[in-house]
C-alpha positions in Angstrom: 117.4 124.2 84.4 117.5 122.8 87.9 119.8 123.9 90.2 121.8 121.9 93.0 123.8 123.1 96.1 127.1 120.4 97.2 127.7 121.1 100.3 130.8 118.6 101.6 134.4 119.8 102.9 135.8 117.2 100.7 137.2 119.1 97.3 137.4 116.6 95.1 134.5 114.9 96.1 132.8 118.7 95.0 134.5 118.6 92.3 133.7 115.1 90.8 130.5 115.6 91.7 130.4 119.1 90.4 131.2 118.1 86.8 129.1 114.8 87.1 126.1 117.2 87.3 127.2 120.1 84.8 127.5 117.3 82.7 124.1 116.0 83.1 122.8 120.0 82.5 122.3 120.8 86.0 123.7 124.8 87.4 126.1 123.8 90.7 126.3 125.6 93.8 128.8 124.8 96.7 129.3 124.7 100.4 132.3 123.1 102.5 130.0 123.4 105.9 126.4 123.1 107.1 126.4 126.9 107.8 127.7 127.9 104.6 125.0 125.5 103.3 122.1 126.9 104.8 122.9 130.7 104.2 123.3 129.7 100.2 120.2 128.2 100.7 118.2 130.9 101.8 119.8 133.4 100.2 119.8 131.5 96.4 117.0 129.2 96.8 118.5 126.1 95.0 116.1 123.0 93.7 117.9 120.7 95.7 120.9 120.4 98.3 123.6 117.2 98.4 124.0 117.5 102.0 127.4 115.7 104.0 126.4 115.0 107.4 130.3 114.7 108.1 131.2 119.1 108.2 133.1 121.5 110.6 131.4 124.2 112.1 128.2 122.7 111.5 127.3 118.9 110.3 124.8 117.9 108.0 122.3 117.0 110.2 122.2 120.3 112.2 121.9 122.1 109.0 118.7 119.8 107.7 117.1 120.9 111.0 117.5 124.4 110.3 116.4 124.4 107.0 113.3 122.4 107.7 112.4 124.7 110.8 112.6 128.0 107.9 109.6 128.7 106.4 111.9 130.1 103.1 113.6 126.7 102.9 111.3 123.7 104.7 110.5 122.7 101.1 113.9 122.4 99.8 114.6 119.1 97.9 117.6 117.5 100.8 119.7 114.3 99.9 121.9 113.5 102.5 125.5 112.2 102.0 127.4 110.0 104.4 129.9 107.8 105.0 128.5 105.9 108.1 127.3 103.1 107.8 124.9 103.4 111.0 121.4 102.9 110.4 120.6 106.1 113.1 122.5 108.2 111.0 120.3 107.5 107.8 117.2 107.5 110.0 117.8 110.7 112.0 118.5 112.5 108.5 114.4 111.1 107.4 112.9 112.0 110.2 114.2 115.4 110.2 113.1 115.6 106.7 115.7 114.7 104.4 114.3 113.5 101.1 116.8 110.5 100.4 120.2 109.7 101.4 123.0 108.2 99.6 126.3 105.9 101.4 130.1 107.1 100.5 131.3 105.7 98.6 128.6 106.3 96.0 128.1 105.0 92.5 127.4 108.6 90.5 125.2 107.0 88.4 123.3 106.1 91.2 123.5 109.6 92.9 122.1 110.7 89.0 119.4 108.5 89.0 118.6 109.5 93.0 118.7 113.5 91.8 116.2 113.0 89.1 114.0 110.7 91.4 113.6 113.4 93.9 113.4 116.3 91.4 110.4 114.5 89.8 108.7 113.9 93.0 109.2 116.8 94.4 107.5 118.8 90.9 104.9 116.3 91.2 103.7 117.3 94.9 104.2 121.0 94.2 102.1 120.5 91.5 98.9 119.2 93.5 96.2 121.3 95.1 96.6 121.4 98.8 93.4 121.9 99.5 91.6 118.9 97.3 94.7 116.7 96.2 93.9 117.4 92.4 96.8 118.4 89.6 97.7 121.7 89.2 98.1 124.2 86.1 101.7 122.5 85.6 99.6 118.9 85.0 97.0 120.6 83.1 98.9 122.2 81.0 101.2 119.3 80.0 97.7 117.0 79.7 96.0 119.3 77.3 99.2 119.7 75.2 99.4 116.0 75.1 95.8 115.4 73.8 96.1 118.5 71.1 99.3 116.6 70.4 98.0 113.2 69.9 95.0 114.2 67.8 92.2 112.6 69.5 89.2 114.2 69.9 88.9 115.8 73.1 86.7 118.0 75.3 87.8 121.4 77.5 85.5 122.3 80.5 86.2 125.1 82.5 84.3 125.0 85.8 84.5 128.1 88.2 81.8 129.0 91.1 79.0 131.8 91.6 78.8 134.1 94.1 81.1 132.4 96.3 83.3 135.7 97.2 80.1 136.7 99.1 79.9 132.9 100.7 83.2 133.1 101.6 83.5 136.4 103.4 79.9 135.8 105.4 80.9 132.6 106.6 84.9 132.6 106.3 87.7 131.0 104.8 87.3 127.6 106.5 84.0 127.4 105.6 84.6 128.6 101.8 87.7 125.9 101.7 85.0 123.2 102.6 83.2 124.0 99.4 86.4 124.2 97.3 86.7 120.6 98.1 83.1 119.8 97.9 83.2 121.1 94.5 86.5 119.0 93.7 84.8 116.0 94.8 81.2 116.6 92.6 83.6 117.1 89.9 85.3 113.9 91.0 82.2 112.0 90.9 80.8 112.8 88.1 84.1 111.3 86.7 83.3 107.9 88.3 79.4 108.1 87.0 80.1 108.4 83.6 82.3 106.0 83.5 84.6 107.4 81.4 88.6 106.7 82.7 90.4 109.0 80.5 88.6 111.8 82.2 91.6 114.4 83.6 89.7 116.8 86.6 92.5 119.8 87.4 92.5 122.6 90.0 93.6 125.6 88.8 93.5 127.6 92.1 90.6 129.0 93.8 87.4 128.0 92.6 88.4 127.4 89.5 88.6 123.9 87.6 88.9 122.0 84.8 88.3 118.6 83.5 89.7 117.1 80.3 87.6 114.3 78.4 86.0 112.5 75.4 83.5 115.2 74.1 81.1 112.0 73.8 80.5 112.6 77.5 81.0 116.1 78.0 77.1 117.5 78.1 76.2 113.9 80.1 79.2 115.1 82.6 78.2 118.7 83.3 74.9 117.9 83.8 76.0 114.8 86.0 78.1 117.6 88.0 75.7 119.9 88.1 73.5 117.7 89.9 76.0 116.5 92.2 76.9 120.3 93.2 73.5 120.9 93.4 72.7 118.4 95.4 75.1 119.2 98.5 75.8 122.6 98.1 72.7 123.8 101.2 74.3 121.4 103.5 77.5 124.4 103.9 74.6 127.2 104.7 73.1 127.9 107.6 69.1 126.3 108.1 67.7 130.1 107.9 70.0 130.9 105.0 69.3 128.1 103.0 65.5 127.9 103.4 65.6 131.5 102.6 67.5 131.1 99.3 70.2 133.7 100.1 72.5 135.3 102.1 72.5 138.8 103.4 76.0 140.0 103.2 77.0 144.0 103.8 79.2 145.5 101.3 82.3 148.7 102.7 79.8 151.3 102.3 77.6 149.4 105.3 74.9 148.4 102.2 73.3 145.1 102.3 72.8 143.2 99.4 71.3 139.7 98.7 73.6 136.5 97.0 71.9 133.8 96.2 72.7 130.0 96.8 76.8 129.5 95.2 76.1 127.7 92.3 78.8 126.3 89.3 79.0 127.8 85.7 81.0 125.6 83.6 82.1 126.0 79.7 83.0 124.0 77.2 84.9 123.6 73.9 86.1 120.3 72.0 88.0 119.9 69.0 85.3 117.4 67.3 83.6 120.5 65.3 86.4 123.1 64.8 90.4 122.9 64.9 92.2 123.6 68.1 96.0 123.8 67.9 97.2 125.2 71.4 96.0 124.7 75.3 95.5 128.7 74.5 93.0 128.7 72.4 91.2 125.8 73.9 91.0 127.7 77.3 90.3 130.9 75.7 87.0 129.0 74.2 86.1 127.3 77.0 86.3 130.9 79.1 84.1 132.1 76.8 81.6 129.7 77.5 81.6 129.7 80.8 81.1 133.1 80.6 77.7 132.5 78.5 76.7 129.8 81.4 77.0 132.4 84.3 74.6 134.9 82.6 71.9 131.9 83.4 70.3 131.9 86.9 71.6 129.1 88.8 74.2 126.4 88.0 74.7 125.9 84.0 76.7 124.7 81.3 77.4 126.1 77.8 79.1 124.3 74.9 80.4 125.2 72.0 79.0 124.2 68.8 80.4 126.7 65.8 82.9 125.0 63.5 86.1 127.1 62.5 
């Protein structure tokens, strides 16, 4: 259930709206000023704020700078509502951040239909990586439902990447985040050469992926990622590193061991030779596998083949 903060020192336009929005399933919050608003805010967290710019003590548009200048409320969900006409007022509230805006007086099916519009955008973006732009667990989850769903034959392959702890902490985070979007983009391309458009490529986090797709195609796109890991992956090491084939990374107790070059282990399971009935079991599976492919030296791929 989402939740939604009113804050306007108009009662019975709280109270109209209020009830509008119970109505529709949403849990209501209110707020007759801006600093009202913003303590409710970061003390309750709510999905998203109806925000007068019209308030005493403070108006809507002081409040929307504060809450975009606090790190526990920057990515709180703001429309603002006014009853100027002004295009400066409207365009002050967007630069400052504010989501969407709607005029008083205001059509509630209108302010329904603009609630839901920036709920669903704003579960979209929180549901992308960051760091390579690719949907999250929310997307993959929901995807991999859908196909189990549907009945088509499908393909799970879970990708994750070797020894890249010990990449990361020789060389650092910046340089560990530029191989977490290397990877993304192998995974990406491999996509495009195959040529299959139903293909789904999710980042779970870390070095962790997954990538959703006709099991006709699933051995032809590991090894077609594979190939494109392997390819790039020496161009993030250092010449003396990568011509030696390792790195030569300390461990606490001041011991020095060897890694060798990050390479990708990915496993797979498809619902063509056994039945799969929940995004469980189908990553459970597909885990396992992977599991079998990092036990091989270098980058591998393991599929699944028993039948139920």
């Amino acid at each position: 259930m989402h939740r939604v903060l009113i804050a306007d020192d108009d009662p019975d336009i709280v109270q109209f709206v209020r009830v509008s929005l119970e109505l529709e399933g949403f849990e209501v919050e209110t707020a007759s000023d801006g600093r009202e608003a913003v303590e409710k805010v970061l003390d309750t967290s709510p999905d998203l704020v109806l925000l007068d710019i019209m308030m005493p003590e403070m108006d809507g548009i002081t409040a929307l700078r504060r809450l975009r200048s606090h790190p526990g409320a920057a990515n709180t969900s703001v429309i603002l509502l006014t009853a100027k006409a002004l295009s400066e007022d409207r365009v002050r509230g967007l630069e400052l951040g504010a989501d969407d805006y709607v005029t008083k007086p205001f059509d509630v099916t209108e302010l329904m239909a603009r609630i839901k519009a920036v709920l669903r955008r704003t579960q979209a973006m929180r549901d992308v990586s960051p760091l390579t732009g690719l949907p999250g667990n929310f997307q993959i989850a929901g995807e991999l439902e859908r196909r189990i769903e549907v009945g088509d034959p499908f393909a799970l392959v879970q990708a994750d990447l070797d020894n890249f702890k010990a990449f990361n902490d020789h060389y650092g985070f910046m340089r560990g985040d530029q191989v977490i979007t290397f990877s993304a983009d192998a995974l990406l391309e491999a996509r495009a050469e195959i040529g299959d458009t139903t293909t789904f490529v999710g980042h779970i986090g870390g070095d962790d992926f997954v990538a959703i797709l006709d099991p006709g195609v699933a051995e032809q796109y590991c090894k077609t990622a594979i190939a494109k890991f392997d390819e790039g992956i020496l161009d993030f090491y250092d010449t003396a590193d990568a011509l030696r084939g390792y790195i030569d990374v300390a461990d606490r107790q001041g011991e020095r061991h060897a890694f060798p070059i990050v390479s990708v282990s990915l496993g797979v399971t498809s619902n063509l030779t056994r039945v799969i009935t929940s995004q469980w079991e189908a990553s459970a599976i597909a885990v396992e596998m992977k599991e079998y492919a990092k036990r091989q030296t270098g980058s591998s791929y393991k599929i699944d083949r028993r039948t139920n």
